[in-house]
PAKOL-991107 format. One record per atom (N, C-alpha, C): x, y, z; residue number from 1; atom name. Coordinates in nm, 2 decimals. Example, Ala and Ser with C-alpha at 12.3 -4.5 7.8 and 13.67 -1.06 7.14 Angstrom:
BEGIN
c1->1.32; c2->-0.57; c3->0.78; pos->1; site->N .
c1->1.23; c2->-0.45; c3->0.78; pos->1; site->CA .
c1->1.32; c2->-0.33; c3->0.78; pos->1; site->C .
c1->1.28; c2->-0.22; c3->0.71; pos->2; site->N .
c1->1.37; c2->-0.11; c3->0.71; pos->2; site->CA .
c1->1.29; c2->0.00; c3->0.79; pos->2; site->C .
REM end
This chain:
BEGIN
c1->-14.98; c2->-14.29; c3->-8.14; pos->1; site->N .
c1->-15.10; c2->-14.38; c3->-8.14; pos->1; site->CA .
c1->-15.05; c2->-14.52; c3->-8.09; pos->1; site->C .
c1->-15.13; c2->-14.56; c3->-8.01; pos->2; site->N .
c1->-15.10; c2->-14.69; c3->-7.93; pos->2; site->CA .
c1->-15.17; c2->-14.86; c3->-8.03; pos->2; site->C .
c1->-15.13; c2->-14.96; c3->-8.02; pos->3; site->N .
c1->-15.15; c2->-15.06; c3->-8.07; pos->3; site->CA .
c1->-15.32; c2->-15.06; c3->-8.03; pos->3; site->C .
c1->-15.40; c2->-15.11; c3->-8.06; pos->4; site->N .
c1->-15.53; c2->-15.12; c3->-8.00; pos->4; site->CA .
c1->-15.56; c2->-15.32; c3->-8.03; pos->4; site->C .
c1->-15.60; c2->-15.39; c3->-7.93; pos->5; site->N .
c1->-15.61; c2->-15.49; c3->-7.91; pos->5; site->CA .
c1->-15.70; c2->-15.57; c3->-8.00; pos->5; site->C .
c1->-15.84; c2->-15.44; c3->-8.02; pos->6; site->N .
c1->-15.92; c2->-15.54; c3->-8.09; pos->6; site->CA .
c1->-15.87; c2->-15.58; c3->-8.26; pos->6; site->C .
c1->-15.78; c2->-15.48; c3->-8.30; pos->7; site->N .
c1->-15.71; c2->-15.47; c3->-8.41; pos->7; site->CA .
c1->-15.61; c2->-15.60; c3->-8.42; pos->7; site->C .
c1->-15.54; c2->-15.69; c3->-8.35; pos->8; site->N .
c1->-15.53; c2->-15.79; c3->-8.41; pos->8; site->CA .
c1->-15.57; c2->-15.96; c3->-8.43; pos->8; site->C .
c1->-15.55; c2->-15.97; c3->-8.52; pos->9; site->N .
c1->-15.62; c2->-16.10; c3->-8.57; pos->9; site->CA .
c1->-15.49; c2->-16.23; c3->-8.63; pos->9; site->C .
c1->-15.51; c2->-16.36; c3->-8.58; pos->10; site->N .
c1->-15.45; c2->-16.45; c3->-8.57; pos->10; site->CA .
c1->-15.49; c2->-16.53; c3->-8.69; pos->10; site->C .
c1->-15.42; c2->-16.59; c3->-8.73; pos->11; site->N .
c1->-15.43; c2->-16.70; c3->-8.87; pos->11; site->CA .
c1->-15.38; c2->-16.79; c3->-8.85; pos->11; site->C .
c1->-15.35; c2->-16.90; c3->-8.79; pos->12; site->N .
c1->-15.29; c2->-17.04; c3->-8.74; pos->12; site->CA .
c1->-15.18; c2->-16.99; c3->-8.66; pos->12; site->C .
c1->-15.08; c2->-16.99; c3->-8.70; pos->13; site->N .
c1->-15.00; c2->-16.92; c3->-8.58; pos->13; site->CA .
c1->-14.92; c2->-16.82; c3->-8.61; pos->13; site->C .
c1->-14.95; c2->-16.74; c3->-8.71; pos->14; site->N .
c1->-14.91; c2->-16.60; c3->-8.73; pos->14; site->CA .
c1->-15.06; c2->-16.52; c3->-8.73; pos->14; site->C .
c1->-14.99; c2->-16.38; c3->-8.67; pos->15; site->N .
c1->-15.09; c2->-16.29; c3->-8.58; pos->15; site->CA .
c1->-15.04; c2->-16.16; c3->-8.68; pos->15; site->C .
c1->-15.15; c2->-16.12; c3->-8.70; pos->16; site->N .
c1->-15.14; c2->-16.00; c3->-8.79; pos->16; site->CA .
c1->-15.22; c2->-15.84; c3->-8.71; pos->16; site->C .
c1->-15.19; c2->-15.73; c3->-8.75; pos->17; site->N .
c1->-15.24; c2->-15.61; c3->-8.70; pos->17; site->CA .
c1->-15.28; c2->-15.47; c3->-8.81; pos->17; site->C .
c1->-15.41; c2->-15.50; c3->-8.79; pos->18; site->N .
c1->-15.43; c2->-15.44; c3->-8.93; pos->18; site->CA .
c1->-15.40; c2->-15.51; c3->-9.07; pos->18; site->C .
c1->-15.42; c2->-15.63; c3->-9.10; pos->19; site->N .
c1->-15.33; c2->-15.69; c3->-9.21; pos->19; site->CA .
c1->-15.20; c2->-15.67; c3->-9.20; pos->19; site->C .
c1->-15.09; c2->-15.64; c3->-9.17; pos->20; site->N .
c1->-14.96; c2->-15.62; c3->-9.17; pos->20; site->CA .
c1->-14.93; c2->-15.75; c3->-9.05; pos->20; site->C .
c1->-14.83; c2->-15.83; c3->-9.10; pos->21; site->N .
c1->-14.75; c2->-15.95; c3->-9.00; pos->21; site->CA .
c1->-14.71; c2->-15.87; c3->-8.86; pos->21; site->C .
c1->-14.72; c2->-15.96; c3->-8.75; pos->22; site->N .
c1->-14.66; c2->-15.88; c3->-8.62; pos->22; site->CA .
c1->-14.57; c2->-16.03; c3->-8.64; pos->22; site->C .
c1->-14.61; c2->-16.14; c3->-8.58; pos->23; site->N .
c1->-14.47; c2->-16.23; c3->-8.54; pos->23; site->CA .
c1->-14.57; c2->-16.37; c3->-8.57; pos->23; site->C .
c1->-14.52; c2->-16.43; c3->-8.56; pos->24; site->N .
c1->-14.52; c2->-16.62; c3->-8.54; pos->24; site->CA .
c1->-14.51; c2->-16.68; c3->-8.40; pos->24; site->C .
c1->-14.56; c2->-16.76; c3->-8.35; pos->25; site->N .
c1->-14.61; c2->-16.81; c3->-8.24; pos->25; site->CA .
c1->-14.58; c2->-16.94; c3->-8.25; pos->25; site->C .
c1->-14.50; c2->-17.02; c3->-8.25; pos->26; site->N .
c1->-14.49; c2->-17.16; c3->-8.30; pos->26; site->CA .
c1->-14.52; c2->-17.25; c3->-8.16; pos->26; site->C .
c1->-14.48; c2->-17.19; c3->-8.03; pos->27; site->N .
c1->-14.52; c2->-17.27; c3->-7.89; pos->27; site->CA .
c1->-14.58; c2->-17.17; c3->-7.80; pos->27; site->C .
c1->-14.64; c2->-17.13; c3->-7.85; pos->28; site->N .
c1->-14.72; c2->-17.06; c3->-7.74; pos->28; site->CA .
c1->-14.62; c2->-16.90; c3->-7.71; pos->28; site->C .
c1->-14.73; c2->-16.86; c3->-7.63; pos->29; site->N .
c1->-14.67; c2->-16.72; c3->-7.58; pos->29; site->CA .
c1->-14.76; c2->-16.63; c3->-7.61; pos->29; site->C .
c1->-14.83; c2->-16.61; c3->-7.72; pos->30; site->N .
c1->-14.89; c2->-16.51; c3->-7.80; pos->30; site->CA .
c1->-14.96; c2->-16.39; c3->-7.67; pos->30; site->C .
c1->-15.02; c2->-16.40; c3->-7.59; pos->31; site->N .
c1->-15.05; c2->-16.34; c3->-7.51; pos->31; site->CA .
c1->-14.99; c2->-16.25; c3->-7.42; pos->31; site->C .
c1->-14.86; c2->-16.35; c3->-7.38; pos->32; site->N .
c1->-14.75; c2->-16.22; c3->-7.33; pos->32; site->CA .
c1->-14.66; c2->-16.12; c3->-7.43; pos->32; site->C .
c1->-14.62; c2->-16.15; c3->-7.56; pos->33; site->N .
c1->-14.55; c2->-16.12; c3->-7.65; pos->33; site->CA .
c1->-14.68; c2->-15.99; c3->-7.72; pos->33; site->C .
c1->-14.78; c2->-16.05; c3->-7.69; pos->34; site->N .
c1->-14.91; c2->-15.90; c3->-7.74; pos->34; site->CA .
c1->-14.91; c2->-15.80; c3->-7.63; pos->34; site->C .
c1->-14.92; c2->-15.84; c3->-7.52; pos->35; site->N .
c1->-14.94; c2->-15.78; c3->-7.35; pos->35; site->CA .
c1->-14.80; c2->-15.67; c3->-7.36; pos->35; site->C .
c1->-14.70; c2->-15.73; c3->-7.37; pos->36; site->N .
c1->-14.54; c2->-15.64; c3->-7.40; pos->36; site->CA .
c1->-14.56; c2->-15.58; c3->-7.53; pos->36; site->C .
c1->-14.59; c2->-15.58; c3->-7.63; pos->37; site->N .
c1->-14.59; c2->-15.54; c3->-7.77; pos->37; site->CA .
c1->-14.68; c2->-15.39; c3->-7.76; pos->37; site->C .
c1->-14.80; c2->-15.39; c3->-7.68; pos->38; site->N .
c1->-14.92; c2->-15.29; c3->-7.67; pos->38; site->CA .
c1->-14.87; c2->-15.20; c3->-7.58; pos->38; site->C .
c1->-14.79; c2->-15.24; c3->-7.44; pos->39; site->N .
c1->-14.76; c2->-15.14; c3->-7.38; pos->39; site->CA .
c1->-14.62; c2->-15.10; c3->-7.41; pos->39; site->C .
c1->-14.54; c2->-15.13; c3->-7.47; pos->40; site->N .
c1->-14.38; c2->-15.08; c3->-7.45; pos->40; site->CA .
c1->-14.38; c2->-15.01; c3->-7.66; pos->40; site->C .
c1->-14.47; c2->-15.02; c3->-7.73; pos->41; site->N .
c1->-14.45; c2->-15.01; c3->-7.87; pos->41; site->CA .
c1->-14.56; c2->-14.95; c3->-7.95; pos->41; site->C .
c1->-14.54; c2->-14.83; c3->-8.02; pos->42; site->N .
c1->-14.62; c2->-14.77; c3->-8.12; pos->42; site->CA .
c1->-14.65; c2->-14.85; c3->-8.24; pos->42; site->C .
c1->-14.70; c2->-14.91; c3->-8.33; pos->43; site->N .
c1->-14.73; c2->-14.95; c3->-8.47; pos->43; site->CA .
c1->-14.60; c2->-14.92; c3->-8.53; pos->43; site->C .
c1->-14.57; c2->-14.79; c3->-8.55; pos->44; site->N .
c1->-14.52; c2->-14.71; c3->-8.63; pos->44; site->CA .
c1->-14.37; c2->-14.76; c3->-8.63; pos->44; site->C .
c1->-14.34; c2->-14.73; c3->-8.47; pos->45; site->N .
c1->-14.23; c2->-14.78; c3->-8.41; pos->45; site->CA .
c1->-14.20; c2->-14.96; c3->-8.40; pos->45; site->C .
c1->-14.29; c2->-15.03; c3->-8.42; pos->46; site->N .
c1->-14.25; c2->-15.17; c3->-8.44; pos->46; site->CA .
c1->-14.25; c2->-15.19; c3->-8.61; pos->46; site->C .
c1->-14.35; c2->-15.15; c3->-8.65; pos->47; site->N .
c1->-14.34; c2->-15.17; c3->-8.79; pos->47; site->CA .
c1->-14.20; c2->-15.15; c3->-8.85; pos->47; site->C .
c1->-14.18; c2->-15.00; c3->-8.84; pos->48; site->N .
c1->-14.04; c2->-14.97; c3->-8.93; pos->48; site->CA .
c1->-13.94; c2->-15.08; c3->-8.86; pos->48; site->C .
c1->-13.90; c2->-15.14; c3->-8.71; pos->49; site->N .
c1->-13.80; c2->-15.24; c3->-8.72; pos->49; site->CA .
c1->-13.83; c2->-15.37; c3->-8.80; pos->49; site->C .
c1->-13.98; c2->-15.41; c3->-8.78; pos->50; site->N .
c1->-14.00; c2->-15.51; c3->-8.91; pos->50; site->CA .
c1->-13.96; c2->-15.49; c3->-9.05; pos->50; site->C .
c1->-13.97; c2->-15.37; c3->-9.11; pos->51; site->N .
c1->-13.92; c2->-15.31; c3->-9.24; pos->51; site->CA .
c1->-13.77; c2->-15.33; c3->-9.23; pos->51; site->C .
c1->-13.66; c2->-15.28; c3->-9.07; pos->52; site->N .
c1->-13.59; c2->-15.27; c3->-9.10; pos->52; site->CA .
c1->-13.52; c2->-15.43; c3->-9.15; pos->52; site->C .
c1->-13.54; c2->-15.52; c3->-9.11; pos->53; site->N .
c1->-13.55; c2->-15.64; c3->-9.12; pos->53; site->CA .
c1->-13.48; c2->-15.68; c3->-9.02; pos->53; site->C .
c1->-13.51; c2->-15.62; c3->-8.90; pos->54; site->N .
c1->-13.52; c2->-15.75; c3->-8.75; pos->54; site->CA .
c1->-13.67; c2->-15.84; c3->-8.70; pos->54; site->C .
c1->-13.60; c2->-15.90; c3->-8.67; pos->55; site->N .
c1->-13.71; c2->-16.01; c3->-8.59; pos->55; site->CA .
c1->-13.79; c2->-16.01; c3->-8.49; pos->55; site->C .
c1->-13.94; c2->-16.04; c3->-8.52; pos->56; site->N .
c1->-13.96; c2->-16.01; c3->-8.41; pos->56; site->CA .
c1->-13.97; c2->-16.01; c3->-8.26; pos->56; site->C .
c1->-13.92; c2->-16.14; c3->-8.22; pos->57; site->N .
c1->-13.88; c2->-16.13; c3->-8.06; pos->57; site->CA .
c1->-13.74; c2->-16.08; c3->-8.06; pos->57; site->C .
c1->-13.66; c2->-16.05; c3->-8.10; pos->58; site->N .
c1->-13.51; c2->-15.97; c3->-8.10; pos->58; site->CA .
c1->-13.57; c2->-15.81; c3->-8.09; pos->58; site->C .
c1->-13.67; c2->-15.74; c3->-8.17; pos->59; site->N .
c1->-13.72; c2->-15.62; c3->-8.13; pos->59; site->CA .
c1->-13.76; c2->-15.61; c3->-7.99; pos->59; site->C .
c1->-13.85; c2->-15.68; c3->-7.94; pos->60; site->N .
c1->-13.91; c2->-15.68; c3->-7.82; pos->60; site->CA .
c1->-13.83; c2->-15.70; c3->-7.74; pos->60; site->C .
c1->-13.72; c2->-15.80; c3->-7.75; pos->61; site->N .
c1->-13.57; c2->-15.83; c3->-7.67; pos->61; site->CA .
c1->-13.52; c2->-15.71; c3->-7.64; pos->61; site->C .
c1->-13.51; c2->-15.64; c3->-7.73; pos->62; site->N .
c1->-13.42; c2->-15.51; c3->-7.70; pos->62; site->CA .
c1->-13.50; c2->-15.40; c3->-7.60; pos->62; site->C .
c1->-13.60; c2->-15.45; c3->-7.51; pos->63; site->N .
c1->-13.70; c2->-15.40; c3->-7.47; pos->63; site->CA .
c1->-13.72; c2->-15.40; c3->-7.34; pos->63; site->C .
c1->-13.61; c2->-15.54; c3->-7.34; pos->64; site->N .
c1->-13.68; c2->-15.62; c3->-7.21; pos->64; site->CA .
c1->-13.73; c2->-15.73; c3->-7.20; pos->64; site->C .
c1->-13.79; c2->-15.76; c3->-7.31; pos->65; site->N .
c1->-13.93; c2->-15.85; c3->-7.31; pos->65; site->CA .
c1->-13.87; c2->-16.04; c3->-7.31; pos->65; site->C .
c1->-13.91; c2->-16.10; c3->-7.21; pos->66; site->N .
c1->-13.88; c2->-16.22; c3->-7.16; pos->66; site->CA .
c1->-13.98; c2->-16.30; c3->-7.23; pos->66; site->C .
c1->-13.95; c2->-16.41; c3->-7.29; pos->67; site->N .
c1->-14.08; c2->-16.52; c3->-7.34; pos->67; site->CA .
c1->-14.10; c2->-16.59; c3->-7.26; pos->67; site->C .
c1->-14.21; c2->-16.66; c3->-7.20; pos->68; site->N .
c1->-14.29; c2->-16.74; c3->-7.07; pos->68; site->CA .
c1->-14.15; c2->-16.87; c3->-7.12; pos->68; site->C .
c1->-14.14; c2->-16.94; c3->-7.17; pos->69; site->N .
c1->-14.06; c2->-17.04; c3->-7.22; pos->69; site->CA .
c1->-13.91; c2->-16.99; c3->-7.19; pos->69; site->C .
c1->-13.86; c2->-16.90; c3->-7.24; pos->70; site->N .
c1->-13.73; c2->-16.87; c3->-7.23; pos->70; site->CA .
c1->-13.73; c2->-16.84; c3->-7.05; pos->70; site->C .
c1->-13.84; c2->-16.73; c3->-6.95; pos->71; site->N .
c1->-13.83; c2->-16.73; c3->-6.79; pos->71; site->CA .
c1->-13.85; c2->-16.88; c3->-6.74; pos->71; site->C .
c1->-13.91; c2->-16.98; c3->-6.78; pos->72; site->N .
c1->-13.91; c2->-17.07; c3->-6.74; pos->72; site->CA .
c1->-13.74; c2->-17.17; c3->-6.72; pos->72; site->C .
c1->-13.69; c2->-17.16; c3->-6.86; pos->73; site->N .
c1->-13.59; c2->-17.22; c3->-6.88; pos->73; site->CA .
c1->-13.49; c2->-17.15; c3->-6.79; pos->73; site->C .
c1->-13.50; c2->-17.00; c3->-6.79; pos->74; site->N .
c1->-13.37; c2->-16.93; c3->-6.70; pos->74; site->CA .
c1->-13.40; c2->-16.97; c3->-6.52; pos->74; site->C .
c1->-13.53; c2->-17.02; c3->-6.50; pos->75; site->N .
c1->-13.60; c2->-17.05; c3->-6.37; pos->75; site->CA .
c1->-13.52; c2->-17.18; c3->-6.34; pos->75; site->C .
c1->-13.51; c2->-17.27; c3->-6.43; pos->76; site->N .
c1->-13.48; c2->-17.41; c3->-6.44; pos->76; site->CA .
c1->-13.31; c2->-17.39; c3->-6.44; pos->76; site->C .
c1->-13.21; c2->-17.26; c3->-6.48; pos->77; site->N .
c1->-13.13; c2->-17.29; c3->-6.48; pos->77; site->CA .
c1->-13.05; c2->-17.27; c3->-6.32; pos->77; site->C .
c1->-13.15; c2->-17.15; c3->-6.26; pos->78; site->N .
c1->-13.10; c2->-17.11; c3->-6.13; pos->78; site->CA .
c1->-13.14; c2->-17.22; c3->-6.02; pos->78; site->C .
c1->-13.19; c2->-17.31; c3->-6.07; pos->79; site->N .
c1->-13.24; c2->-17.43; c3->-5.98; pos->79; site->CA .
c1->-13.32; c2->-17.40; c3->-5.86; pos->79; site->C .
REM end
């Protein structure tokens, strides 16, 4: 079973799916970090690493998954 979009809901800047926490948003991003989250991850399969007690952009890291801020910064470092 795939994440389904209309299923999550935002509360200031934590974002929940189905009531259960997905991640924190403190500068932005939320849109790519959901965009990567729906296609590369089951519920099931992100949940249990939330349970296991990793973080959530370090899960999606292990993925691949680049933050708009962090490609910007690596953009700025290649000059």
């Amino acid at each position: 079973m795939q994440f389904q979009a209309k299923e999550f809901h935002t509360q200031g800047q934590c974002h929940y799916y189905n009531g259960k926490f997905v991640a924190r948003t403190k500068y932005g991003g939320w849109g790519a970090f959901k965009k990567f989250l729906i296609k590369n991850f089951t519920p099931s399969e992100y949940f249990a690493q939330i349970e296991a007690g990793h973080a959530p952009l370090h899960i999606l890291n292990a993925k691949g998954y680049i933050s708009p801020n962090m490609a910007k910064a690596l953009a700025r470092e290649q000059g």
